[in-house]
Chimera marker file (.cmm) of the C-alpha trace (Angstrom):
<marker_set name="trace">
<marker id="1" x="150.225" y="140.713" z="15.464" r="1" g="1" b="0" radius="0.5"/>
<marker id="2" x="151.510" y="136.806" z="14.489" r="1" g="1" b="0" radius="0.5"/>
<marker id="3" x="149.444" y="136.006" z="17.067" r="1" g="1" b="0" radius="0.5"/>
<marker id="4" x="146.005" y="137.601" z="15.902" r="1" g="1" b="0" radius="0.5"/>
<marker id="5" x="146.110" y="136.985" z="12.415" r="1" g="1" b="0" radius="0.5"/>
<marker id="6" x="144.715" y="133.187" z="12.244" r="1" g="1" b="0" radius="0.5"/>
<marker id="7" x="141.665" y="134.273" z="14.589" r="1" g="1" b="0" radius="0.5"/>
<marker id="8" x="141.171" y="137.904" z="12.658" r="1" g="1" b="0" radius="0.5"/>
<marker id="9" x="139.095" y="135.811" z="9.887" r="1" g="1" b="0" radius="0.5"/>
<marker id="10" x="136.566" y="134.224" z="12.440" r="1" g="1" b="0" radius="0.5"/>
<marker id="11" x="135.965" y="136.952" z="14.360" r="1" g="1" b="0" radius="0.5"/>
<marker id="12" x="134.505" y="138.945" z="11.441" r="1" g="1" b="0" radius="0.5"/>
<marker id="13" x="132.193" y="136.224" z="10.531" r="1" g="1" b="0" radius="0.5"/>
<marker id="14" x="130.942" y="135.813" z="13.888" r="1" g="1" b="0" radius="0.5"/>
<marker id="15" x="130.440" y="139.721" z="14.078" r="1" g="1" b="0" radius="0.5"/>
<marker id="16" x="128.850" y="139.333" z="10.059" r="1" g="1" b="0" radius="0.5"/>
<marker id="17" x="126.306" y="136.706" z="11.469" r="1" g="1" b="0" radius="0.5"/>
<marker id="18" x="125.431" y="138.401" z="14.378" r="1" g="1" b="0" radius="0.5"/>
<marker id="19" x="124.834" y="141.430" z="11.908" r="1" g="1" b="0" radius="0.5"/>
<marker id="20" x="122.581" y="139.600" z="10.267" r="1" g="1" b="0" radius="0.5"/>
<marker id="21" x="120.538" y="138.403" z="13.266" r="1" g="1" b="0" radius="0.5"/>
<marker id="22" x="120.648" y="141.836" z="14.712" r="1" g="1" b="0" radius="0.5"/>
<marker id="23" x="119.084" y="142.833" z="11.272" r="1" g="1" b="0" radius="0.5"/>
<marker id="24" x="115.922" y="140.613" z="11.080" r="1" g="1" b="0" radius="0.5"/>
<marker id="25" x="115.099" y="141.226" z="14.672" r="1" g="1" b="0" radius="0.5"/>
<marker id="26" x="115.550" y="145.468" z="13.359" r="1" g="1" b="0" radius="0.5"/>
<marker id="27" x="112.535" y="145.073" z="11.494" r="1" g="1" b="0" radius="0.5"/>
<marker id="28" x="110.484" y="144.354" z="14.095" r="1" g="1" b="0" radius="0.5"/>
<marker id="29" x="112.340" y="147.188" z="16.817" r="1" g="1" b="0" radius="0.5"/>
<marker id="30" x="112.067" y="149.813" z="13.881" r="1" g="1" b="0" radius="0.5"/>
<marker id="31" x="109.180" y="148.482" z="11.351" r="1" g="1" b="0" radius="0.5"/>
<marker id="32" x="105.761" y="149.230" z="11.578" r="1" g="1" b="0" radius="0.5"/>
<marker id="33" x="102.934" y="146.186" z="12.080" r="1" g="1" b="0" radius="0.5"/>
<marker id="34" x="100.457" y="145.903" z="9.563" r="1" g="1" b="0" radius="0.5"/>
<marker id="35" x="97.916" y="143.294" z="9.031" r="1" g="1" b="0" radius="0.5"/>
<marker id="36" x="97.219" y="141.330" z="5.939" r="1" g="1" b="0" radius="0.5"/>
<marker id="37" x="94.250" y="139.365" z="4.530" r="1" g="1" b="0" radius="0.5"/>
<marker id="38" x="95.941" y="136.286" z="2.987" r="1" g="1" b="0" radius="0.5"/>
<marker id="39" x="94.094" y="132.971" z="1.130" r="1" g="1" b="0" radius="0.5"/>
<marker id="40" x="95.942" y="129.492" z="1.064" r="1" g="1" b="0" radius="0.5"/>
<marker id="41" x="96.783" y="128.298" z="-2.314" r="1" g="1" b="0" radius="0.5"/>
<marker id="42" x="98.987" y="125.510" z="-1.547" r="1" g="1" b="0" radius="0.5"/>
<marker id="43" x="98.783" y="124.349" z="1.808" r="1" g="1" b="0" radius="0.5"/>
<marker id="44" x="101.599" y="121.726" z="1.603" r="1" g="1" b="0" radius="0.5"/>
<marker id="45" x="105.231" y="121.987" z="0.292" r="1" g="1" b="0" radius="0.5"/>
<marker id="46" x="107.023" y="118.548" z="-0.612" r="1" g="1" b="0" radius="0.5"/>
<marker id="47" x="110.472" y="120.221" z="0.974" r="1" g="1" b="0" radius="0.5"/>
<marker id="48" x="109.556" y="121.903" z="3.616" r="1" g="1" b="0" radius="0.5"/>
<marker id="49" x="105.774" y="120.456" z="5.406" r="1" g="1" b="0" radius="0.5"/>
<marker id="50" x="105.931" y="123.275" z="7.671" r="1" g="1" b="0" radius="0.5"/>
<marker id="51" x="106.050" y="125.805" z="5.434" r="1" g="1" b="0" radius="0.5"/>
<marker id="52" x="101.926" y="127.153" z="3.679" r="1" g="1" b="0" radius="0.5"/>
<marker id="53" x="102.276" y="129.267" z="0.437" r="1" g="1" b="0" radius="0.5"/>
<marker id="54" x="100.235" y="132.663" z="1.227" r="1" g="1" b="0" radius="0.5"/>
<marker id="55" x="98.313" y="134.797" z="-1.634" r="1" g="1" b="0" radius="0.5"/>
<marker id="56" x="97.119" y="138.634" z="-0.741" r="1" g="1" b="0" radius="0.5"/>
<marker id="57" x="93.942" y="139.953" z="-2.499" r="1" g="1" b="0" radius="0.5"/>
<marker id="58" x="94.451" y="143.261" z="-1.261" r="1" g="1" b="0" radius="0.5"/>
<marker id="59" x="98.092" y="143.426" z="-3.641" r="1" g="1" b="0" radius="0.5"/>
<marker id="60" x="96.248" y="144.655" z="-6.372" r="1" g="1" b="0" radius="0.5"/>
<marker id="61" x="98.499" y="147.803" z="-8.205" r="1" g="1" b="0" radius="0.5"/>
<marker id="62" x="98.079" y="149.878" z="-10.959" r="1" g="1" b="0" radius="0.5"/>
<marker id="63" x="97.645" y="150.340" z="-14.883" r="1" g="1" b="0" radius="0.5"/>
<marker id="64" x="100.241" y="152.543" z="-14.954" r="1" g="1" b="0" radius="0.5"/>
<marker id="65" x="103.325" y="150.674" z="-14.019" r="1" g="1" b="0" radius="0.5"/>
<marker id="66" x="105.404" y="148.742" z="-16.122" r="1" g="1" b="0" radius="0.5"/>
<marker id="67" x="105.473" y="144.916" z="-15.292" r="1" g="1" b="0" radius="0.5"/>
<marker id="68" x="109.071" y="143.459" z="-13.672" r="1" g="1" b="0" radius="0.5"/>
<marker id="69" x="110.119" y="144.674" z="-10.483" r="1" g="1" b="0" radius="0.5"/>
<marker id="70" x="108.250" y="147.414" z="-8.273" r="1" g="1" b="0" radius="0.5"/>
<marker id="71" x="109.092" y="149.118" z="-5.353" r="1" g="1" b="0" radius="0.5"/>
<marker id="72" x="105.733" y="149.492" z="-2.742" r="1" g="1" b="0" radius="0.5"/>
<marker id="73" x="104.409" y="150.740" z="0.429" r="1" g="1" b="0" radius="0.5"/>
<marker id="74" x="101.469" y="149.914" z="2.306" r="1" g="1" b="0" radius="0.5"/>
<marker id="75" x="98.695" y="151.214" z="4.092" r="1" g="1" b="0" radius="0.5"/>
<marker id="76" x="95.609" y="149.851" z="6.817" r="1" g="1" b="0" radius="0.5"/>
<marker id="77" x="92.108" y="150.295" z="4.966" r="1" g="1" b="0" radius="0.5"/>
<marker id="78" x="89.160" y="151.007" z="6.525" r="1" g="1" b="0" radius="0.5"/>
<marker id="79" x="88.370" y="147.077" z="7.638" r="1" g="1" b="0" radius="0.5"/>
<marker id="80" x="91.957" y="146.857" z="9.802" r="1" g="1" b="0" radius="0.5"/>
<marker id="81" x="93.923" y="145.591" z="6.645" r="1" g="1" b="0" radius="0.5"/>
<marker id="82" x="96.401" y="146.420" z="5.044" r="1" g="1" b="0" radius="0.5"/>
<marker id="83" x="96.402" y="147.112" z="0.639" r="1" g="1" b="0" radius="0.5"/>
<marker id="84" x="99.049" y="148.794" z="-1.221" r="1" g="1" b="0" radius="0.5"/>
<marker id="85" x="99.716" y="152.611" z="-1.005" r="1" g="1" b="0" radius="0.5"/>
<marker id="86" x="102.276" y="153.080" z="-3.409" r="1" g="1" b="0" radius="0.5"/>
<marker id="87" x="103.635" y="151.178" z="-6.546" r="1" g="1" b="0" radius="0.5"/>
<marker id="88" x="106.398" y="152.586" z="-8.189" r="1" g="1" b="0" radius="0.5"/>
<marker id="89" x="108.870" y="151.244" z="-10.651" r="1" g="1" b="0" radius="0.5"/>
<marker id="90" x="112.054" y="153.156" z="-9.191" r="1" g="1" b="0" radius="0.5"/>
<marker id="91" x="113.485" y="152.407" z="-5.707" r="1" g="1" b="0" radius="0.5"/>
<marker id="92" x="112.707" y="155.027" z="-3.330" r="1" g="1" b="0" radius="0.5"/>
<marker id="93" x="113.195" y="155.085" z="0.658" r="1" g="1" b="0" radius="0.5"/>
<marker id="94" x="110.728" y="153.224" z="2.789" r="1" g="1" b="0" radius="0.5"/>
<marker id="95" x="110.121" y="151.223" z="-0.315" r="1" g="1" b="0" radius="0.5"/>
<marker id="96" x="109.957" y="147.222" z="0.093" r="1" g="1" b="0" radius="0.5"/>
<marker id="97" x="111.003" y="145.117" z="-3.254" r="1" g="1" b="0" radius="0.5"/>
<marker id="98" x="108.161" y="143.068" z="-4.977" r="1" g="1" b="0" radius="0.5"/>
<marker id="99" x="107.251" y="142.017" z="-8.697" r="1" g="1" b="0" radius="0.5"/>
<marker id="100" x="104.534" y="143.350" z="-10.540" r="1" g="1" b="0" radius="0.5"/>
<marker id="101" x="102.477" y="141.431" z="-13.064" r="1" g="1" b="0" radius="0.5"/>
<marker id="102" x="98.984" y="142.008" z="-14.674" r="1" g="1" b="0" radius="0.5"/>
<marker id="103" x="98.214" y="144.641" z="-12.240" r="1" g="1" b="0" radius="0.5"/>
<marker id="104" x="99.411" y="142.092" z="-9.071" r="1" g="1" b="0" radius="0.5"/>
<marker id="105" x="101.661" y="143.075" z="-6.992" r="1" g="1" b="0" radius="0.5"/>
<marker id="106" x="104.148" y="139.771" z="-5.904" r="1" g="1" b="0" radius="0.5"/>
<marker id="107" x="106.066" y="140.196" z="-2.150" r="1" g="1" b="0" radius="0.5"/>
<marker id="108" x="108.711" y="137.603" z="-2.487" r="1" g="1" b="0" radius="0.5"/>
<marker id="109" x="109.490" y="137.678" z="1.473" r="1" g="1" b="0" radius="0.5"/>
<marker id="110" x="105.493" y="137.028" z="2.400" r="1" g="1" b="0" radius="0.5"/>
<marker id="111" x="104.109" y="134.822" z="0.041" r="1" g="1" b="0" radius="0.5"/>
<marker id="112" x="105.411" y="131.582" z="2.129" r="1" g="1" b="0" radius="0.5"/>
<marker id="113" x="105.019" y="131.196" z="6.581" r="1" g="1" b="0" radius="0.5"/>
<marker id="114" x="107.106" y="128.970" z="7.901" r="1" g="1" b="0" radius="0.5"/>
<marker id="115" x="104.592" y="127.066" z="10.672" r="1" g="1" b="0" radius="0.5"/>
<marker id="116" x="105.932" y="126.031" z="14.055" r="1" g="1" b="0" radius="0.5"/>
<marker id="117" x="105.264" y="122.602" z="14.620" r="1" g="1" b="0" radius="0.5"/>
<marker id="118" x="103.217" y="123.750" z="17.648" r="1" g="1" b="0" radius="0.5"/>
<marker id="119" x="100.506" y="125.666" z="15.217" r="1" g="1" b="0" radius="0.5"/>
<marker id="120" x="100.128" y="123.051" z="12.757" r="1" g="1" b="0" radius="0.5"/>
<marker id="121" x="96.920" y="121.821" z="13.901" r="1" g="1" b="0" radius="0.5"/>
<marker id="122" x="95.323" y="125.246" z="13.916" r="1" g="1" b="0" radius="0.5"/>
<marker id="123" x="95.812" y="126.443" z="10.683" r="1" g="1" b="0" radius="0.5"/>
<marker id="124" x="95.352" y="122.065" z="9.209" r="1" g="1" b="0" radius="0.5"/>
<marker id="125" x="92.262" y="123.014" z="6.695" r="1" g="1" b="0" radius="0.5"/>
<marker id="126" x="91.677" y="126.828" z="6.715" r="1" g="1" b="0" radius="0.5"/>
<marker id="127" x="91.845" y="128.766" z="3.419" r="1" g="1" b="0" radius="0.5"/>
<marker id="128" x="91.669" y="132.415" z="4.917" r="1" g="1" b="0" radius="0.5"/>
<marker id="129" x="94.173" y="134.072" z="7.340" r="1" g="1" b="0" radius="0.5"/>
<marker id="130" x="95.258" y="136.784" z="9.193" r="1" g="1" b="0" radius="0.5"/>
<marker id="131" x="99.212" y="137.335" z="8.706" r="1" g="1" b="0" radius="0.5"/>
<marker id="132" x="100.783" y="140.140" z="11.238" r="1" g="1" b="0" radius="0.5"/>
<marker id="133" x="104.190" y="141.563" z="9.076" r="1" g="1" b="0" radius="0.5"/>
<marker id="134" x="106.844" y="144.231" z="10.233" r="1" g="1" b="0" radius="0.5"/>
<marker id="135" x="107.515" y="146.812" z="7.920" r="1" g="1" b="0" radius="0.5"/>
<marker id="136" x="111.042" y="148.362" z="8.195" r="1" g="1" b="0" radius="0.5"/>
<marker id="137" x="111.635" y="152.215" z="6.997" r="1" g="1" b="0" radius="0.5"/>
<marker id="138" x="114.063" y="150.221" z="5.038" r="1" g="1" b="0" radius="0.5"/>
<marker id="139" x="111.663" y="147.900" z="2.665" r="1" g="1" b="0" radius="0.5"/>
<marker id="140" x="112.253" y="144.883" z="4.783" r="1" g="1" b="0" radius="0.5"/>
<marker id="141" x="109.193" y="142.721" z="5.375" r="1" g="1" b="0" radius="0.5"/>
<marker id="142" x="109.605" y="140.040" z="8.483" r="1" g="1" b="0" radius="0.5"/>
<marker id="143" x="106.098" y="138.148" z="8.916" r="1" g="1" b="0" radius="0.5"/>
<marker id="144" x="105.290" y="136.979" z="11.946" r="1" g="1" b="0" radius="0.5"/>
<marker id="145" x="102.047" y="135.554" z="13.361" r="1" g="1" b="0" radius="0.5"/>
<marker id="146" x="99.822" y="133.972" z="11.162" r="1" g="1" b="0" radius="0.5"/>
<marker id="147" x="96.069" y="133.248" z="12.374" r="1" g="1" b="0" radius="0.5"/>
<marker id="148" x="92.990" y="131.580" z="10.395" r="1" g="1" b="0" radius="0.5"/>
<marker id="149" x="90.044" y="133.564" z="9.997" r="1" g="1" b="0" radius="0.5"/>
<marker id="150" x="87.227" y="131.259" z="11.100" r="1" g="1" b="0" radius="0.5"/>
<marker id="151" x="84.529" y="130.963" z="8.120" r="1" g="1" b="0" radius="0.5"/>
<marker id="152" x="80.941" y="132.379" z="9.420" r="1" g="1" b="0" radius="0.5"/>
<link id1="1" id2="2" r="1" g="1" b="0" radius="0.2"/>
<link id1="2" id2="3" r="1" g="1" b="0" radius="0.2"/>
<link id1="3" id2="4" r="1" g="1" b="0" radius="0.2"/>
<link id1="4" id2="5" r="1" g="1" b="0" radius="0.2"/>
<link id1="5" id2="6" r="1" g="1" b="0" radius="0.2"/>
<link id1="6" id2="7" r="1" g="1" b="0" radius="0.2"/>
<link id1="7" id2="8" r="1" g="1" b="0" radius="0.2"/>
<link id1="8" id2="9" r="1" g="1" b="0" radius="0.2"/>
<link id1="9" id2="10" r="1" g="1" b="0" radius="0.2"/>
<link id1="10" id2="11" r="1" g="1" b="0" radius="0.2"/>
<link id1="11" id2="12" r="1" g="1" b="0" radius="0.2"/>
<link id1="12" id2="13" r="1" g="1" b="0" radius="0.2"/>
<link id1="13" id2="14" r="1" g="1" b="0" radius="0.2"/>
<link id1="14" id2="15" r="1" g="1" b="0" radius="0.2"/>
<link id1="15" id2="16" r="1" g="1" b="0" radius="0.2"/>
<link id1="16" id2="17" r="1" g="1" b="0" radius="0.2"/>
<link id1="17" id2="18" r="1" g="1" b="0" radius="0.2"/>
<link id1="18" id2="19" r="1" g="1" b="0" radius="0.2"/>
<link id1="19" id2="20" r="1" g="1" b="0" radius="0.2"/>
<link id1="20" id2="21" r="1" g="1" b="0" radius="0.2"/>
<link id1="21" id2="22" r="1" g="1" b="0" radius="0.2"/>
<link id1="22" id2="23" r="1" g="1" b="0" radius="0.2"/>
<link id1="23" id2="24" r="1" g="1" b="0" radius="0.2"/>
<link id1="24" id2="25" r="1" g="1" b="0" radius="0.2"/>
<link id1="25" id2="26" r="1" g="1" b="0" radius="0.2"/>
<link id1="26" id2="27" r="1" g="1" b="0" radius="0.2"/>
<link id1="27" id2="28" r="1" g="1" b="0" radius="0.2"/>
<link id1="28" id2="29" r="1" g="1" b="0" radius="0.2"/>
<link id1="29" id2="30" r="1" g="1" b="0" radius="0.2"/>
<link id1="30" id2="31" r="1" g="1" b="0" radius="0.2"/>
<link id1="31" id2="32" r="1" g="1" b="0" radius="0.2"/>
<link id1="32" id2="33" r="1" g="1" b="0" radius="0.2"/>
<link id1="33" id2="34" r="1" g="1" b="0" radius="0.2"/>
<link id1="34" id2="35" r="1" g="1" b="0" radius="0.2"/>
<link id1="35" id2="36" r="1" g="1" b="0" radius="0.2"/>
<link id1="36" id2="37" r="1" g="1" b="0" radius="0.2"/>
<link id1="37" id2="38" r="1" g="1" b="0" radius="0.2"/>
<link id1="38" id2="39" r="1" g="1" b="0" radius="0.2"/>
<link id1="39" id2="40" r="1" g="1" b="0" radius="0.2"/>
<link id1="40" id2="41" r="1" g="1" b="0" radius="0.2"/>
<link id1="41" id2="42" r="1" g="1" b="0" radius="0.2"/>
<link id1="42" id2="43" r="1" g="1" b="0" radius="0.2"/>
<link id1="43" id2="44" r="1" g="1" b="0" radius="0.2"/>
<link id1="44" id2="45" r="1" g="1" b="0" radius="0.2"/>
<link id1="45" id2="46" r="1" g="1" b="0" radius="0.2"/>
<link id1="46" id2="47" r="1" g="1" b="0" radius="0.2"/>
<link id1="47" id2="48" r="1" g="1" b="0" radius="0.2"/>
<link id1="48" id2="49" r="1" g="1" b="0" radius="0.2"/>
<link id1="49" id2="50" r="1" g="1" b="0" radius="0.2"/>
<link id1="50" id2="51" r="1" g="1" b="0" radius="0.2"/>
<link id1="51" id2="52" r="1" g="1" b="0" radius="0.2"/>
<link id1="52" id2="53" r="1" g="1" b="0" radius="0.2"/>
<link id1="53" id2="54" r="1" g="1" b="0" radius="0.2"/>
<link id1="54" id2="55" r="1" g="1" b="0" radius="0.2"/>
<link id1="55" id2="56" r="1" g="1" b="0" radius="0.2"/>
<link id1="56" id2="57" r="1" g="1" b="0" radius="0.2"/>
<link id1="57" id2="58" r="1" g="1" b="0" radius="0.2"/>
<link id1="58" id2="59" r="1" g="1" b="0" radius="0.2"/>
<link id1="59" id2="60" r="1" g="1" b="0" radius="0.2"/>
<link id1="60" id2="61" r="1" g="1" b="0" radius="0.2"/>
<link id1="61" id2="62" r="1" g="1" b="0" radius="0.2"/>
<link id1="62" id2="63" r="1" g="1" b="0" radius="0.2"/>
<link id1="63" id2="64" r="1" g="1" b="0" radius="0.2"/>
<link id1="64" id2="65" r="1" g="1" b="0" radius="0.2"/>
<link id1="65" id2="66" r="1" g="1" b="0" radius="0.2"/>
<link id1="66" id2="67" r="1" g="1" b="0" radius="0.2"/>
<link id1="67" id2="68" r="1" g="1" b="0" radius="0.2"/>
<link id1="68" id2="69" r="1" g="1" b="0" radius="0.2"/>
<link id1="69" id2="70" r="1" g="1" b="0" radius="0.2"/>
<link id1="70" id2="71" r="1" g="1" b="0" radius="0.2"/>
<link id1="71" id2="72" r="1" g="1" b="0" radius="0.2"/>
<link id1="72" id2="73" r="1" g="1" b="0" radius="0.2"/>
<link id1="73" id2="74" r="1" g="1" b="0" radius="0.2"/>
<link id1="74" id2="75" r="1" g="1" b="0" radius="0.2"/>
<link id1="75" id2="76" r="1" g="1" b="0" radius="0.2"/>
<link id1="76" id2="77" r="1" g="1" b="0" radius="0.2"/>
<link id1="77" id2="78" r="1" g="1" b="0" radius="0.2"/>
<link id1="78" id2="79" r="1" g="1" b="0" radius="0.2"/>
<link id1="79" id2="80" r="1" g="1" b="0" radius="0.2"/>
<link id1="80" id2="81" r="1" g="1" b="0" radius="0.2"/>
<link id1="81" id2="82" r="1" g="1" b="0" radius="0.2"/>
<link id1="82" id2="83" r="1" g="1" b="0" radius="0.2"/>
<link id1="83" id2="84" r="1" g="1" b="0" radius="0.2"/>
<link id1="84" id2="85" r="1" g="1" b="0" radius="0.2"/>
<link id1="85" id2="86" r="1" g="1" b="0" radius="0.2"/>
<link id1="86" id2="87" r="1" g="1" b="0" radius="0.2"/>
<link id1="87" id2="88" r="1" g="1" b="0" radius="0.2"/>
<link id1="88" id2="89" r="1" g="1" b="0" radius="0.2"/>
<link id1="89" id2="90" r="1" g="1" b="0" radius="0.2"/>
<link id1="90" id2="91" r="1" g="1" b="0" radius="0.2"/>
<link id1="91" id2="92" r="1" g="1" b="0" radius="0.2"/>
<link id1="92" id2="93" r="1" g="1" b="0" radius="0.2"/>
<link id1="93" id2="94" r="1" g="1" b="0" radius="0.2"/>
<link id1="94" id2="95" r="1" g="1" b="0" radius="0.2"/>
<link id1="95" id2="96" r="1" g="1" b="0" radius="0.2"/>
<link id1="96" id2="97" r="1" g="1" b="0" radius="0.2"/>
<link id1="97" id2="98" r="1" g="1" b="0" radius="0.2"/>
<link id1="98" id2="99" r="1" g="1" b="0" radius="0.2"/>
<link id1="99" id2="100" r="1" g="1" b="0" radius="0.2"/>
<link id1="100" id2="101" r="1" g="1" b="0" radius="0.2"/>
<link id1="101" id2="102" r="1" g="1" b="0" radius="0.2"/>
<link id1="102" id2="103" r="1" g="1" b="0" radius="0.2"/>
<link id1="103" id2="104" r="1" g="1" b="0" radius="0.2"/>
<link id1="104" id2="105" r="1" g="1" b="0" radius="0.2"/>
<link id1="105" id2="106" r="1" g="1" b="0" radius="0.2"/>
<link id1="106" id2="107" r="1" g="1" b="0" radius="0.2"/>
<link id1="107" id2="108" r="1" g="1" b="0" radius="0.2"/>
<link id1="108" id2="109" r="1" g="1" b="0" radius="0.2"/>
<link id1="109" id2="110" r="1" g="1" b="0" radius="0.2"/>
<link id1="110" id2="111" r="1" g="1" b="0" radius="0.2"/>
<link id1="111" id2="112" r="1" g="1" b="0" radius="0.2"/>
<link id1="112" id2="113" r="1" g="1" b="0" radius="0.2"/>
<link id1="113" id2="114" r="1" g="1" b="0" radius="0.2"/>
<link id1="114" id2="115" r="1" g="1" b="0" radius="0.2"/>
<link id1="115" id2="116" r="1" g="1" b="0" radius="0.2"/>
<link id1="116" id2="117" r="1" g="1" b="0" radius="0.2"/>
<link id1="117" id2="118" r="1" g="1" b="0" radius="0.2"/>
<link id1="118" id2="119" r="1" g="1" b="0" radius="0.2"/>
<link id1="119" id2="120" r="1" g="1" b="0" radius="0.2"/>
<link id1="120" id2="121" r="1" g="1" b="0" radius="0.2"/>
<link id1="121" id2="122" r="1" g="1" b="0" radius="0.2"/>
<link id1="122" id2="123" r="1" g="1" b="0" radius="0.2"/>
<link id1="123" id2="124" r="1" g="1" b="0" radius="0.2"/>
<link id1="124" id2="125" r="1" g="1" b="0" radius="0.2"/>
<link id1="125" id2="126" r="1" g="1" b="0" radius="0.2"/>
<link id1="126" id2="127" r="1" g="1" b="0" radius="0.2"/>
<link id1="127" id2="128" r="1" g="1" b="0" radius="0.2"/>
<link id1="128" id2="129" r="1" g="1" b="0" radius="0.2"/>
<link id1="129" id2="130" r="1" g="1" b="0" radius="0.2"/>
<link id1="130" id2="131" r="1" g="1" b="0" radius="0.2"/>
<link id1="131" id2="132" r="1" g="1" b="0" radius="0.2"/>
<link id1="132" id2="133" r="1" g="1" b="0" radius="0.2"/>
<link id1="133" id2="134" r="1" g="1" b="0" radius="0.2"/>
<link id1="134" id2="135" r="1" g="1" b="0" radius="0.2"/>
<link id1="135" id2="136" r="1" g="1" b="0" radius="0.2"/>
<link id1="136" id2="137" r="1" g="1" b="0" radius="0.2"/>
<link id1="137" id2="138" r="1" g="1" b="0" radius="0.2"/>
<link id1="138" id2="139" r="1" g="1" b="0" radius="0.2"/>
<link id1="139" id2="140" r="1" g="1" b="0" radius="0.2"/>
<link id1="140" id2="141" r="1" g="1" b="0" radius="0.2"/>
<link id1="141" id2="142" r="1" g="1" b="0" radius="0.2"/>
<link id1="142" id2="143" r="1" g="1" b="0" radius="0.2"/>
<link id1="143" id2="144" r="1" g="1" b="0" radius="0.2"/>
<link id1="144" id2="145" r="1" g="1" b="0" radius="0.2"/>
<link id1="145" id2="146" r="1" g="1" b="0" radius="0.2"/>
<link id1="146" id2="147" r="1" g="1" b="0" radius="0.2"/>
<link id1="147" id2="148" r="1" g="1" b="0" radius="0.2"/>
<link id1="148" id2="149" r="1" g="1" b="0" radius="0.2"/>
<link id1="149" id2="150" r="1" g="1" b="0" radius="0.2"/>
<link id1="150" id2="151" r="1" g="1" b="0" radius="0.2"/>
<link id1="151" id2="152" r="1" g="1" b="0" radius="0.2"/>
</marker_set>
C-alpha cells in the first residue's frame, strides 16, 4: 500500500481530466444539433483575436419571467432555426442555464466562437452567421461550426 500512496493522487486527476474531456465530447454523442441565426457585435477581442462575440435574435423570452437567471429549451422554427421553447425561472431537466433580461434571453456558453486560425479569412467582415450547437438532455450547450450567411 506504501507503495501506491504517492501515485494514488495523480491518478485521480488524470481520470478527473479525462472526465472532463469525455464530458464535452457527451454533448455532442448525446445532444441534439440545432441551428442558430447569430449577428456579430464585436468581431475582435483584445485577449483572445480568435475568438468573435455572437448575439441571437431569435433569444427573445417572455413577460412573464422574472429577470436573473432562467433555465431554457429550444426548438427549430419553421425557416430551419432554432428560437426558444421554454423559459422558466426554476431548473428543470433538459434545461440549459442562461440569464434573462428585458425579455432577452443571455446563453453564457454561445455568445463567444472561438475561430480556428484556418477559418479566419471566411468569416473576416460578415455580420450574419449560421452557428451549429449540441444540445445535451443535460442543459449543456457545445457550439461547433460557425458559417457566414452571405448577404443577397
Amino acid at each position: 500500500m506504501k507503495r501506491m500512496t504517492p501515485w494514488l493522487l495523480p491518478i485521480v486527476q488524470v481520470l478527473i481530466a479525462v472526465g472532463f474531456v469525455l464530458l464535452v465530447y457527451a454533448v455532442t454523442w448525446f445532444g441534439q444539433t440545432y441551428t442558430f441565426k447569430a449577428t456579430s457585435y464585436e468581431p475582435y477581442d483584445p485577449f483572445f483575436s480568435d475568438s468573435i462575440y455572437l448575439e441571437y435574435e431569435s433569444f427573445k423570452g417572455r413577460q412573464d419571467v422574472d429577470p436573473g437567471t432562467v433555465y431554457v429549451t429550444f426548438k427549430t422554427d419553421e425557416d430551419g432555426f432554432a428560437t426558444v421553447d421554454r423559459v422558466s425561472s426554476r431548473p428543470f431537466f433538459g434545461g440549459t442555464r442562461a440569464n434573462y433580461f428585458d425579455r432577452q434571453v443571455y446563453v453564457d456558453d454561445l455568445s463567444s466562437y472561438r475561430v480556428p486560425e484556418s477559418e479566419v479569412e471566411n468569416i473576416r467582415g460578415k455580420k450574419e452567421f449560421e452557428v451549429d450547437v449540441d444540445v445535451a438532455p443535460w442543459g449543456m450547450v457545445r457550439a461547433h461550426e460557425l458559417r457566414p450567411i452571405d448577404a443577397e
